[in-house]
N, CA, C and O of each residue as an XYZ file, in Angstrom:
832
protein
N    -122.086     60.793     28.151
C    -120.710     60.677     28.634
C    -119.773     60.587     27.429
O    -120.006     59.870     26.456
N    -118.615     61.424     27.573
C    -117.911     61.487     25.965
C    -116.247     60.710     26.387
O    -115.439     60.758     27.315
N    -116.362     60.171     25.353
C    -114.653     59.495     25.409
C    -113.553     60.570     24.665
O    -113.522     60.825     23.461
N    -113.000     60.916     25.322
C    -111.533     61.940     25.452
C    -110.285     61.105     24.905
O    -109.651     60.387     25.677
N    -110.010     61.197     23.801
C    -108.674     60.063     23.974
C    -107.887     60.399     22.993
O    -108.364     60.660     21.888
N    -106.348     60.456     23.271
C    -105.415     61.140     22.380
C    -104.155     60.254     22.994
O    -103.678     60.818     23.978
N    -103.530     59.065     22.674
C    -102.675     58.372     22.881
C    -101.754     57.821     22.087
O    -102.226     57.775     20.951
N    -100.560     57.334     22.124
C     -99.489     57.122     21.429
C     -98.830     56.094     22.372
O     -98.655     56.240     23.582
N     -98.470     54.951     21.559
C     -97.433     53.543     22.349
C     -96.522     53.001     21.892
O     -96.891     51.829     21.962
N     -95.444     52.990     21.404
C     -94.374     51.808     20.393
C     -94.577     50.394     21.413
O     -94.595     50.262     22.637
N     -94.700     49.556     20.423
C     -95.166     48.111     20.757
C     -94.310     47.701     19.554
O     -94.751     47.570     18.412
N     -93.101     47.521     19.913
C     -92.473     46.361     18.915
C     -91.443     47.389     17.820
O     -90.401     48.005     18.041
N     -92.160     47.254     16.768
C     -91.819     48.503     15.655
C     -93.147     49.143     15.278
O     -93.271     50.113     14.531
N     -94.011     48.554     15.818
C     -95.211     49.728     15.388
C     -95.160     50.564     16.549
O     -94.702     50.254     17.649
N     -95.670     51.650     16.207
C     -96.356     52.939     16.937
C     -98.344     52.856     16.822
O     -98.971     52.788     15.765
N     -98.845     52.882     17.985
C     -99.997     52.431     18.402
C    -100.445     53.808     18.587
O     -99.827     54.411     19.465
N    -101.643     54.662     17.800
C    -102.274     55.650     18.245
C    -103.046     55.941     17.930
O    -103.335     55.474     16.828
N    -103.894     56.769     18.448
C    -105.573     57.372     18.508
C    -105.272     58.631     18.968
O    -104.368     58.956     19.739
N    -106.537     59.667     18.153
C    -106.593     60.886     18.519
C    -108.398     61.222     18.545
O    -108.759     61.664     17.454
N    -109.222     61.127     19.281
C    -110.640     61.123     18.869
C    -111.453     61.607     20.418
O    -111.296     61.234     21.581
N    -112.256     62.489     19.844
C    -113.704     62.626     20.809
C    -114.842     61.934     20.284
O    -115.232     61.821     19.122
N    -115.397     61.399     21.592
C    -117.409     61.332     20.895
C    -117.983     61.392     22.179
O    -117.605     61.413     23.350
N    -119.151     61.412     21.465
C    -119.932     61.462     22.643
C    -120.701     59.860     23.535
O    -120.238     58.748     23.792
N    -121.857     60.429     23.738
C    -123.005     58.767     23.876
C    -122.846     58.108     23.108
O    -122.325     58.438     22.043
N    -123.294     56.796     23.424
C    -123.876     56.128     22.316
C    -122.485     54.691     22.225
O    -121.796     54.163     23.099
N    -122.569     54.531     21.012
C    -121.757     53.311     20.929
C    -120.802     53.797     19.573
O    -121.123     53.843     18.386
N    -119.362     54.175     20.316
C    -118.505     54.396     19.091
C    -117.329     53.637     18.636
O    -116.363     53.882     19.358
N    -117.066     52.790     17.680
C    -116.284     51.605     16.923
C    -115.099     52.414     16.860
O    -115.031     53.604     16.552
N    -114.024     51.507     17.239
C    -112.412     51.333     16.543
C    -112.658     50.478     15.708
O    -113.198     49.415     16.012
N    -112.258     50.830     14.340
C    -112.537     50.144     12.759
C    -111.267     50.099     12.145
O    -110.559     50.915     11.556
N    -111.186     48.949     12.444
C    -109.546     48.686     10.899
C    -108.994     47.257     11.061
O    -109.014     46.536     12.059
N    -108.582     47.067     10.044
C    -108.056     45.824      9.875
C    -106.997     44.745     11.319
O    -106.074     45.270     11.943
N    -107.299     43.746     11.474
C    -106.755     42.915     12.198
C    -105.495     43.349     12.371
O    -105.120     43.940     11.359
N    -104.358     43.299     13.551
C    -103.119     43.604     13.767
C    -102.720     45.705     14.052
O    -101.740     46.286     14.518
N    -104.008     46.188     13.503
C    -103.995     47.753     13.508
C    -103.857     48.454     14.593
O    -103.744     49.677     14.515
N    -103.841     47.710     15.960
C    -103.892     48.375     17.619
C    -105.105     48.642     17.990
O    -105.114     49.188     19.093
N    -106.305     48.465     17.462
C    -107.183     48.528     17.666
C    -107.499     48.150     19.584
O    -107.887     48.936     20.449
N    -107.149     46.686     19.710
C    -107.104     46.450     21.172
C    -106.262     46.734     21.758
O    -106.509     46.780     22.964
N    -104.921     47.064     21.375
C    -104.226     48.116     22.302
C    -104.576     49.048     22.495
O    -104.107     49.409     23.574
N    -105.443     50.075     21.907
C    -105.675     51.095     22.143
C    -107.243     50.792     23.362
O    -107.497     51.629     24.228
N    -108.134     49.471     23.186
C    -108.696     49.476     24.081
C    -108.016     49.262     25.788
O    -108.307     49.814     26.849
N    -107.000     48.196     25.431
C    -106.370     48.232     26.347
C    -105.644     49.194     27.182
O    -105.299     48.829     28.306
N    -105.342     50.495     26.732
C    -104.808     51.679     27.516
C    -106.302     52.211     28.074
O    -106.496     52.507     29.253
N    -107.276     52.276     27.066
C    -108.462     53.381     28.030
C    -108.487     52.506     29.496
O    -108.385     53.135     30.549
N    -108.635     50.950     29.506
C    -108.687     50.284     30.692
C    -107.795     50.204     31.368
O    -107.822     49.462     32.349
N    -106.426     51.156     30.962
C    -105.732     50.605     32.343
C    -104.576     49.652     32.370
O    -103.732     49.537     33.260
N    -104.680     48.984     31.241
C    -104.115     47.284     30.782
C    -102.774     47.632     30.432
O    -101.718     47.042     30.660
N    -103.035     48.782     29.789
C    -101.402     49.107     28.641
C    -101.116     50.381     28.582
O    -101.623     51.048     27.680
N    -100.112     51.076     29.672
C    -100.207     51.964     29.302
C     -99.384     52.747     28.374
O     -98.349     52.223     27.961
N     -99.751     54.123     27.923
C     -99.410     55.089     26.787
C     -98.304     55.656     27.380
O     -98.161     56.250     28.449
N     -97.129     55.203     25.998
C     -96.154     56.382     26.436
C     -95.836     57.689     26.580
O     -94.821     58.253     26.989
N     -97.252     58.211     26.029
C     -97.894     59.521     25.885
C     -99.142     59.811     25.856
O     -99.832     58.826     25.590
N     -99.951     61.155     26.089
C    -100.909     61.422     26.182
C    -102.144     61.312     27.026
O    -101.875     61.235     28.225
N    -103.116     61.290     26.807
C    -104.580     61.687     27.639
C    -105.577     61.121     27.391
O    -106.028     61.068     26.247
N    -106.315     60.401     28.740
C    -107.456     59.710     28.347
C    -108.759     60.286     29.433
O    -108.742     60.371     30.661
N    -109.508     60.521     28.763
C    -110.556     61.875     29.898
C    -112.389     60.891     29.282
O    -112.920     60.802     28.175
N    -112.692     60.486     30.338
C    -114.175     59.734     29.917
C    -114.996     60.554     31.315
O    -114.684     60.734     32.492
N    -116.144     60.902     30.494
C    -117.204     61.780     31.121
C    -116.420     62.637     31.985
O    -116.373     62.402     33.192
N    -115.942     63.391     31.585
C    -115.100     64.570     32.436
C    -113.776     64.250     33.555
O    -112.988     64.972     34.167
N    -113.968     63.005     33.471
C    -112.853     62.185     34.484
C    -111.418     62.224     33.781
O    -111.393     62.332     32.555
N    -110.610     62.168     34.264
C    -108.935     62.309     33.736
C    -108.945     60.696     34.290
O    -109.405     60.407     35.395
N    -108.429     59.796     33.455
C    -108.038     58.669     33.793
C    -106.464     58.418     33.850
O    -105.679     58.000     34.701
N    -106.383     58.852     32.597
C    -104.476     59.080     32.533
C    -104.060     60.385     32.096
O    -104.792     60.994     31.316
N    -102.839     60.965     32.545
C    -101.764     62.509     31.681
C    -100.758     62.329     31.696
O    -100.228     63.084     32.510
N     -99.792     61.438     31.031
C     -97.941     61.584     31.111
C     -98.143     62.629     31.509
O     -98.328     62.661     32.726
N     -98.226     64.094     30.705
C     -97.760     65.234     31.069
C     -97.875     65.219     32.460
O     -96.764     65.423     32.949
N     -98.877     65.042     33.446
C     -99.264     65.686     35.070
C     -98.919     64.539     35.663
O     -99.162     64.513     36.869
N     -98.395     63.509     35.171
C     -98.133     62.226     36.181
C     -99.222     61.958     36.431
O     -99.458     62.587     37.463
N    -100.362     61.237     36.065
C    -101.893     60.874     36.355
C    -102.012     59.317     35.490
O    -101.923     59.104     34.281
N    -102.195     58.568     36.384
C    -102.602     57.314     36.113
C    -103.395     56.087     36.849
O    -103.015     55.059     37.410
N    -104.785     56.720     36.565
C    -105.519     56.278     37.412
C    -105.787     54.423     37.794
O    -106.432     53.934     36.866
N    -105.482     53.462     38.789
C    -105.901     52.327     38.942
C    -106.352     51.801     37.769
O    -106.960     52.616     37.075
N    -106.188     50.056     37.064
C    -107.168     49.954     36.839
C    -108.463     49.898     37.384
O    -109.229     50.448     36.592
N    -109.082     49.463     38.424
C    -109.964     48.915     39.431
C    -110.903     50.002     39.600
O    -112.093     49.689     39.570
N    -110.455     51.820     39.857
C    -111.025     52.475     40.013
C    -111.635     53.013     38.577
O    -112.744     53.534     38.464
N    -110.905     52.838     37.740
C    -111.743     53.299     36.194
C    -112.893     52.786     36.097
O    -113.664     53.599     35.586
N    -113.491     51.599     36.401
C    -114.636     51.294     36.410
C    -115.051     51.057     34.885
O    -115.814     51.939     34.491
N    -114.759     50.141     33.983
C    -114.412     49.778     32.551
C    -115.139     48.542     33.083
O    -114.811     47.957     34.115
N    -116.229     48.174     32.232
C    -117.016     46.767     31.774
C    -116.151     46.663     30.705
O    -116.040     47.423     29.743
N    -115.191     45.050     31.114
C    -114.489     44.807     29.511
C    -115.087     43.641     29.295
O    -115.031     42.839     30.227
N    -115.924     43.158     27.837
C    -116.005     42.329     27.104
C    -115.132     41.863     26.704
O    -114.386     42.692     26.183
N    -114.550     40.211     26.632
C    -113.490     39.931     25.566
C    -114.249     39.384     24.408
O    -115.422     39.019     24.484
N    -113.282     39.333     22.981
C    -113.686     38.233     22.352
C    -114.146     36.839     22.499
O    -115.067     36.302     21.882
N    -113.185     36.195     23.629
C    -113.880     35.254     23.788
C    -114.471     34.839     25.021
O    -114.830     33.685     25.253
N    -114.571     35.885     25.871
C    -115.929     35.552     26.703
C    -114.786     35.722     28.182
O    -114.732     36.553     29.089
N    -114.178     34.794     27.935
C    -112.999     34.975     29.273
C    -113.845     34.578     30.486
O    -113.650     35.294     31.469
N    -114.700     33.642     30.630
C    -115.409     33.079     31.428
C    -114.830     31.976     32.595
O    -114.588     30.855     32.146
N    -114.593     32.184     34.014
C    -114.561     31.186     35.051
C    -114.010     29.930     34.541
O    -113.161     30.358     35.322
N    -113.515     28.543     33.911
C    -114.315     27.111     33.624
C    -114.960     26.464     35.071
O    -115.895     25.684     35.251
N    -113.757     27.351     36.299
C    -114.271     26.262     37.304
C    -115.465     26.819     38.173
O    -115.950     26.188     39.113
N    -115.914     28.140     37.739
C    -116.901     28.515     38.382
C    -118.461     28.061     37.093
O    -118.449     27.941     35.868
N    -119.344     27.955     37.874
C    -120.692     28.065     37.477
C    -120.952     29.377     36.579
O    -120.034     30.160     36.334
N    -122.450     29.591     36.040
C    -122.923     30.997     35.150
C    -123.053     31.576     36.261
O    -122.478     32.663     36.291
N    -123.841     31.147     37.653
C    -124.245     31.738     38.876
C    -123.315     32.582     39.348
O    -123.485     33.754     39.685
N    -122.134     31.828     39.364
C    -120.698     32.142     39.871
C    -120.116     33.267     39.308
O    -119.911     34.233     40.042
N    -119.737     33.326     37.841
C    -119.515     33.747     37.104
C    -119.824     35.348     37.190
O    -119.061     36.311     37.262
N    -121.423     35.234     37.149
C    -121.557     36.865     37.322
C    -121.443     37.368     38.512
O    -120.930     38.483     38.605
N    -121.841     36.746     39.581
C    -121.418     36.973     40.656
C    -119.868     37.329     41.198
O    -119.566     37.648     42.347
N    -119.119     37.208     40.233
C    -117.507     37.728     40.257
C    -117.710     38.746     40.016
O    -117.159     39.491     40.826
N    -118.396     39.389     39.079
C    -118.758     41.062     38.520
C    -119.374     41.592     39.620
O    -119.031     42.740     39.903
N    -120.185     41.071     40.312
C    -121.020     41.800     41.732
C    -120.301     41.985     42.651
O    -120.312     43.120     43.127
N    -119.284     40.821     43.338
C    -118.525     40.896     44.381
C    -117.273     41.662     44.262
O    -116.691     41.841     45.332
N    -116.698     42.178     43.156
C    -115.399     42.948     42.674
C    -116.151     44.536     42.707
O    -115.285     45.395     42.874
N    -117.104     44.930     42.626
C    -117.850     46.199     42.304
C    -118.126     46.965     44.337
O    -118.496     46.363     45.344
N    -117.779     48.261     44.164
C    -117.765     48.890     45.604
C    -119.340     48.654     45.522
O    -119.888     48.460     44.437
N    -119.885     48.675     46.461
C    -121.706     48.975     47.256
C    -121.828     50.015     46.205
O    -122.275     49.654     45.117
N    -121.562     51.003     46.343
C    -121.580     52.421     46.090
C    -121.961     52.259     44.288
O    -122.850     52.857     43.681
N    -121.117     51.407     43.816
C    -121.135     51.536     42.401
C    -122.074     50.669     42.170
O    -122.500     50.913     41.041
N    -122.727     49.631     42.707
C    -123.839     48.821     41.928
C    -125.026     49.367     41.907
O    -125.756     49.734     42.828
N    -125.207     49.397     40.285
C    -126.473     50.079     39.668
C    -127.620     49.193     39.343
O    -128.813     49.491     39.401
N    -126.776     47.390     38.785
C    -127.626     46.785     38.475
C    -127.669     45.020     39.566
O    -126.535     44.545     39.506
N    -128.598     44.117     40.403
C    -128.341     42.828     40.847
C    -128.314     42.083     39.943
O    -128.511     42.338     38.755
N    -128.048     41.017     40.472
C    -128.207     39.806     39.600
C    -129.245     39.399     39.290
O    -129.268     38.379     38.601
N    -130.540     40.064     39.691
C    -131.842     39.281     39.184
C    -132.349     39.946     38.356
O    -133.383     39.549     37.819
N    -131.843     41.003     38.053
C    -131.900     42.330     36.851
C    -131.096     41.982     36.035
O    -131.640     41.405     35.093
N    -130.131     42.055     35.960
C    -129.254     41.225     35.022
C    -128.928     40.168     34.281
O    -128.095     40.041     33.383
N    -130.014     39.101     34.975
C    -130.610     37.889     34.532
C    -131.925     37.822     33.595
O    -132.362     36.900     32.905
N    -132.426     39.209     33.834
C    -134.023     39.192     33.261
C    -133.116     39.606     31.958
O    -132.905     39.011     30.901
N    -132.688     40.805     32.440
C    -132.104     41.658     31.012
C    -131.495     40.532     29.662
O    -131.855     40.443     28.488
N    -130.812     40.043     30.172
C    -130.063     38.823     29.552
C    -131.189     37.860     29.045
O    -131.278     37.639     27.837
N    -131.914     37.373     29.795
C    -132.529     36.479     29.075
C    -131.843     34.637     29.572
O    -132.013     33.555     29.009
N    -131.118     34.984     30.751
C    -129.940     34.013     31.259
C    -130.137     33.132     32.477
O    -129.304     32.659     33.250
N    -131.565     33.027     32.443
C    -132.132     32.445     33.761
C    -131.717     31.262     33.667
O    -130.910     30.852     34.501
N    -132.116     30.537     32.755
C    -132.053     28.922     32.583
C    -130.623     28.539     32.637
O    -130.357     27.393     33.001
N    -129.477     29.521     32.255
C    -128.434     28.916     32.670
C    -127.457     28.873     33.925
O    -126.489     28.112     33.915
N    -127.727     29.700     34.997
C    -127.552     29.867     36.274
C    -126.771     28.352     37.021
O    -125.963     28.322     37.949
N    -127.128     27.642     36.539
C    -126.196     26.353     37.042
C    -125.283     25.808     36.209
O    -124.608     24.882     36.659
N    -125.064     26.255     34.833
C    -123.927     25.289     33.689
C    -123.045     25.932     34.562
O    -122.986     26.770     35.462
N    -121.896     24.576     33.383
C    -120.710     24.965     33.348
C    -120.389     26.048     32.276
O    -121.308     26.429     31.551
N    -119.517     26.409     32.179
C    -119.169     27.342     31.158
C    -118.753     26.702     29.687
O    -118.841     27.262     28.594
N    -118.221     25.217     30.008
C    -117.776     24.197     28.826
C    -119.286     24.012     27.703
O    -119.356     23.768     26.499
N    -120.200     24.222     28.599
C    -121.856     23.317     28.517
C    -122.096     24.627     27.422
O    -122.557     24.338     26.318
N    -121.855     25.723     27.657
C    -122.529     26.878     26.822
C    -121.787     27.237     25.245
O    -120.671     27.087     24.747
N    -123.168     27.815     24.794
C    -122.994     27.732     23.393
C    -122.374     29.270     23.112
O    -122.569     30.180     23.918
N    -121.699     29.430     22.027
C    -120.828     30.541     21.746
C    -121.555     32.212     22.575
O    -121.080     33.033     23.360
N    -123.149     32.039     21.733
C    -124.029     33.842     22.095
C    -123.929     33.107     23.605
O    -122.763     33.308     23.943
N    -124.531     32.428     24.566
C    -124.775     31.923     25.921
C    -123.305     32.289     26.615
O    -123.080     32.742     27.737
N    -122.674     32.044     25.878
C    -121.410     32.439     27.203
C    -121.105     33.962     26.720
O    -120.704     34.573     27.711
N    -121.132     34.633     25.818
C    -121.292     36.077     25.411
C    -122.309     36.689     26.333
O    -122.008     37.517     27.192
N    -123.586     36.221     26.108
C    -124.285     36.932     27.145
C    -123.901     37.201     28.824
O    -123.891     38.256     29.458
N    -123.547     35.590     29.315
C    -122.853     35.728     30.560
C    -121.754     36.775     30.594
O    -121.753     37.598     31.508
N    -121.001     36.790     29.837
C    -119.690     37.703     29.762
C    -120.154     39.342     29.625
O    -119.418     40.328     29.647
N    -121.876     39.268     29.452
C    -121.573     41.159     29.507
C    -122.143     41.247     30.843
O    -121.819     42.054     31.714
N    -123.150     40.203     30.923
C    -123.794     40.245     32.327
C    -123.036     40.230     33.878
O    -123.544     40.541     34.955
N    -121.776     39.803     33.624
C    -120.632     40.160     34.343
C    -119.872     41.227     34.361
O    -119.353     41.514     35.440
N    -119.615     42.072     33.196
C    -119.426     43.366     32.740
C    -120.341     44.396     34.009
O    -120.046     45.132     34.950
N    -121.554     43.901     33.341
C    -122.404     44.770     33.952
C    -122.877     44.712     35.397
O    -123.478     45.596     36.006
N    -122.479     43.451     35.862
C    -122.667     43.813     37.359
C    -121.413     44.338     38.060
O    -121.451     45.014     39.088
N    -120.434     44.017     37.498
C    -119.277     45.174     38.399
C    -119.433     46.237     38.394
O    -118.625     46.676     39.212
N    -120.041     47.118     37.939
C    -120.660     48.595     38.400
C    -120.155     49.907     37.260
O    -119.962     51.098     37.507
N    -120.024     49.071     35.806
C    -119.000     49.802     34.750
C    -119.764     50.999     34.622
O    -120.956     50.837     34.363
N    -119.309     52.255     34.756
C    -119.207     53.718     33.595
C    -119.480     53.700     32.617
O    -120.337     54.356     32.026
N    -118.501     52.619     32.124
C    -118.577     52.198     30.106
C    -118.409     51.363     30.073
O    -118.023     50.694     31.031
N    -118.606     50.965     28.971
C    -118.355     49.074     28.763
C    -116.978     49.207     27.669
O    -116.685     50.327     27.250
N    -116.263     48.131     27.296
C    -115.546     48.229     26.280
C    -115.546     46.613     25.856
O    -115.337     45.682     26.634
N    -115.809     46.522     24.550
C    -115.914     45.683     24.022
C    -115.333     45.062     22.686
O    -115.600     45.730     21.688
N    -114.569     43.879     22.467
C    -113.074     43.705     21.653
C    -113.582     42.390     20.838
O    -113.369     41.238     21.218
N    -114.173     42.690     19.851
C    -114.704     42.085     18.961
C    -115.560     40.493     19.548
O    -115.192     39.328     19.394
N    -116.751     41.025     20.218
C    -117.407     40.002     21.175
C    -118.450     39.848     19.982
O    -119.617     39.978     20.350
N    -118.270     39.605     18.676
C    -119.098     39.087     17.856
C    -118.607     37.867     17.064
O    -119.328     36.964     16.638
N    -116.714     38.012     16.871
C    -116.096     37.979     16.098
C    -116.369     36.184     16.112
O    -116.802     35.684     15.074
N    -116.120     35.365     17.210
C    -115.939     34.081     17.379
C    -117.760     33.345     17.139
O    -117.976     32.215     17.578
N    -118.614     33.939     16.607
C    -119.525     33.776     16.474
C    -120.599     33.193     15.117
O    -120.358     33.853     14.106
N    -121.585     32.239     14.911
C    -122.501     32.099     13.911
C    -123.010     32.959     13.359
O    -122.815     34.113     13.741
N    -123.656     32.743     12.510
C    -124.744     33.549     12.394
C    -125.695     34.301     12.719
O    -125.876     35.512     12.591
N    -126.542     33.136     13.336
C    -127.431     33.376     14.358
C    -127.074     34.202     15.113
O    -127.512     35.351     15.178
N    -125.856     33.502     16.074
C    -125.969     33.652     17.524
C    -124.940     35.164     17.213
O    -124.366     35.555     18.229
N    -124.704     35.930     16.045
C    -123.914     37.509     16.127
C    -125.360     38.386     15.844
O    -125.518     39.561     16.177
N    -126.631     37.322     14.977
C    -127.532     38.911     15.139
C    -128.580     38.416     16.231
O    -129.756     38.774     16.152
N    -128.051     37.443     17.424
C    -128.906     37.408     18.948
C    -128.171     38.289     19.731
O    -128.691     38.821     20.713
N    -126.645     38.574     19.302
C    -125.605     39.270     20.681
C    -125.560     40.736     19.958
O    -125.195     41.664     20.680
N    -125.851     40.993     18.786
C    -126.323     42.232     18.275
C    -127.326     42.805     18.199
O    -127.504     43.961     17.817
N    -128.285     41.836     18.657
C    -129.938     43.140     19.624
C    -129.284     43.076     21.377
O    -129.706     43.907     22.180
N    -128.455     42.231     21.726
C    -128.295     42.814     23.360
C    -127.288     44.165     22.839
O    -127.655     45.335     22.942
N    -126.508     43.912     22.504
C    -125.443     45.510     22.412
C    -126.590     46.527     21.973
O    -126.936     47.419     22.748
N    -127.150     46.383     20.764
C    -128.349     47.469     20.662
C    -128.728     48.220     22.009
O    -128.498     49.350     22.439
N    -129.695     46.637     22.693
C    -130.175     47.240     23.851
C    -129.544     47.692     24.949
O    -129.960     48.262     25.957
N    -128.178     47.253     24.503
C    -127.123     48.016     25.896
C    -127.215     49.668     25.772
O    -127.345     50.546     26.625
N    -127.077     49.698     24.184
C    -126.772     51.206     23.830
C    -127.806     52.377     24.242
O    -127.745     53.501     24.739
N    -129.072     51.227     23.618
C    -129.844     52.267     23.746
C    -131.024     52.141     25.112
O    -131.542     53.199     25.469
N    -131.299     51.245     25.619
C    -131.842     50.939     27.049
C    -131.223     51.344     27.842
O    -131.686     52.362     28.357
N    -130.017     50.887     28.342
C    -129.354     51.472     29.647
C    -128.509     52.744     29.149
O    -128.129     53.579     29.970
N    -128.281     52.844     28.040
C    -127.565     54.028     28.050
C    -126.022     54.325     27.979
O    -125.547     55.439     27.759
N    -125.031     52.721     28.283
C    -123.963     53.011     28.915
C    -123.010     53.315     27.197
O    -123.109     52.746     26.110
N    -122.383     54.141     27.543
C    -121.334     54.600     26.448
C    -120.120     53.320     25.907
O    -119.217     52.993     26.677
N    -120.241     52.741     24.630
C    -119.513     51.663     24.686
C    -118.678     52.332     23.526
O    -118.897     53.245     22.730
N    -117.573     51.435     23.792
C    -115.789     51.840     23.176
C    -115.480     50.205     22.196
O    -114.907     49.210     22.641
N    -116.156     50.408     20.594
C    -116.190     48.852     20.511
C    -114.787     48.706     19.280
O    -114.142     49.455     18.547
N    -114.852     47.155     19.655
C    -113.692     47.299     18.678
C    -114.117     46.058     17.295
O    -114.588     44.940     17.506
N    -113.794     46.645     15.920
C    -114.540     45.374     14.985
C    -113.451     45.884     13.747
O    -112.984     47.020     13.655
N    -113.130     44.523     12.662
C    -112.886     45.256     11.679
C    -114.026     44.347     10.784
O    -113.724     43.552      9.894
N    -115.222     44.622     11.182
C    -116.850     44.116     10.492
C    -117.768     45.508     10.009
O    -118.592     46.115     10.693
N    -117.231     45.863      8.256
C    -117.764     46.644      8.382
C    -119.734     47.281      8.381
O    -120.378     48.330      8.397
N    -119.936     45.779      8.350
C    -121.697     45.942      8.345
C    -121.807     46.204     10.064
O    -122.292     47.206     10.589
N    -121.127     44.835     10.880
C    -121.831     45.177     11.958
C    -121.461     46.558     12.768
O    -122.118     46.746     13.791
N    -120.402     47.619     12.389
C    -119.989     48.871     12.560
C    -121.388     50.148     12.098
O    -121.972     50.977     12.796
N    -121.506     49.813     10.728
C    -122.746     50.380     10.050
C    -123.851     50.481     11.192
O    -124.460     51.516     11.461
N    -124.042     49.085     11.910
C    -125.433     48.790     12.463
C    -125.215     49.327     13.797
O    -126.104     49.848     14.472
N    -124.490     49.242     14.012
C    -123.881     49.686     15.896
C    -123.667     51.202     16.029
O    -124.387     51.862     16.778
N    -122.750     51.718     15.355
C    -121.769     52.560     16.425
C    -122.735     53.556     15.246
O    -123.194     53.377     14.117
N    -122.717     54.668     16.256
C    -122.822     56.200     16.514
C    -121.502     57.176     15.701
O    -121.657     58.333     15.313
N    -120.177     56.342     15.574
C    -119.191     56.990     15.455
C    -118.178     56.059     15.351
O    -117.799     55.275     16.222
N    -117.689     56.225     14.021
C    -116.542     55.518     13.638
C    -115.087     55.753     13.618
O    -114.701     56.335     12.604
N    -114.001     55.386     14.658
C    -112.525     56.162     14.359
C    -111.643     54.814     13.434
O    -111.307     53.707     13.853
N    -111.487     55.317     12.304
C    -110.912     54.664     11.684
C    -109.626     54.261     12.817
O    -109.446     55.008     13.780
N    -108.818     53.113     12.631
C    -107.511     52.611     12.982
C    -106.733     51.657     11.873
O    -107.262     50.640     11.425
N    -105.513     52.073     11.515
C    -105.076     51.939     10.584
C    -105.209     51.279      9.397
O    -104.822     50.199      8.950
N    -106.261     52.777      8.748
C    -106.362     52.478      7.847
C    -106.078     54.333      6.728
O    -106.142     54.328      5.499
C-alpha cells in the first residue's frame, strides 16, 4: 500500500509541506523538532486540513482541494499512535482497547482483543489503571488500540520519544514486528536519527 502525499498549510508564519511517494513498509518524517513534521501527520488523518493539495493511500483519494474531496476523519481508517500514549485515565487497559474495537465498523475488524493481547504481550495488564503503567506498557496499550479499530495504516508521532532506554528498544521490536508481521504501512514521525536508520524503509526529510 503506497502513501500519495503532496500538501501545503500556512500555520502561523510558517508554511507546512510535503511532496513524497513510498511504498510498504515503514516510511519516517525526519527533521528537527518544530519542522511540521506532525502537522503534516495530522492532515494524512484528517486532523488538519491542507490548504492545498492531495493525499491518495493505497489507491484511495482521501483529500483534493482541486475536486472538493475530503474524506471523514472516521472513514480514513488511520491507527494514530501519540507520543504520549493518549490513554483513557478513567478507563481500565481492558477498557482502553476495547475503545479501538467498539469505534471500528464489523466489516473492518481484522484483529480481537485476544489477538491483540497475545501480539502485545499485554495480558497481565488487562485490569490497571493507566496511572499504574510504565512508559513501553502504556505504549504498547496505545498501539493495541490503534490496532483494534480496524486501521489501513498506522501513523505514528514520535511514540519512542517519552521513553528509557530499555523500554524504546522493547517498543522498537513491536514497530519492527508491526512492519514486518502484519504488514501494515506506517507513516512515522522522529527527529532520532538512529532509530530512523533502524525502522523506516524510506526517509522524507522535513525541514531540513
Amino acid at each position: 500500500m503506497s502513501f500519495e502525499i503532496a500538501v501545503e498549510r500556512r500555520l502561523g508564519d510558517a508554511i507546512i509541506c510535503a511532496d513524497f511517494t513510498s511504498g510498504a513498509g515503514l516510511t519516517a518524517l525526519f527533521g528537527p523538532s518544530g519542522a511540521g513534521k506532525t502537522s503534516i501527520l495530522n492532515m494524512v488523518a484528517g486532523l488538519l486540513r491542507p490548504d492545498r493539495g492531495r493525499i491518495a493511500i493505497g489507491g484511495e483519494l482521501l483529500f483534493d482541494s482541486a475536486a472538493g474531496i475530503a474524506m471523514p476523519v472516521e472513514a480514513r481508517r488511520a491507527g494514530y499512535v501519540f507520543q504520549d500514549g493518549r490513554l483513557f485515565p478513567h478507563k481500565r487497559v481492558r477498557d482502553n482497547l476495547l475503545y479501538g474495537w467498539n469505534r471500528a465498523l464489523p466489516a473492518n475488524r481484522w484483529m480481537n482483543l485476544d489477538d491483540a493481547v497475545a501480539f502485545l504481550g499485554i495480558g497481565h495488564l488487562l485490569d490497571r489503571w493507566p496511572r499504574t503503567l510504565s512508559g513501553g506498557e502504556a505504549q504498547r496499550v496505545a498501539i493495541g488500540r490503534a490496532l483494534l479499530s480496524g486501521p489501513r495504516f498506522l501513523l505514528m508521532d514520535e511514540p519512542l520519544s517519552s521513553l528509557d532506554a530499555a523500554r524504546r528498544e522493547e517498543i522498537m521490536g513491536v514497530i519492527e514486528r508491526l512492519r514486518d508481521e502484519l504488514a501494515l504501512p506506517i507513516l512515522y514521525v522522529s527527529h532520532d536519527r538512529s532509530e530512523v536508520e533502524r525502522l523506516a524503509g524510506q526517509v522524507v526529510p522535513v525541514g531540513l
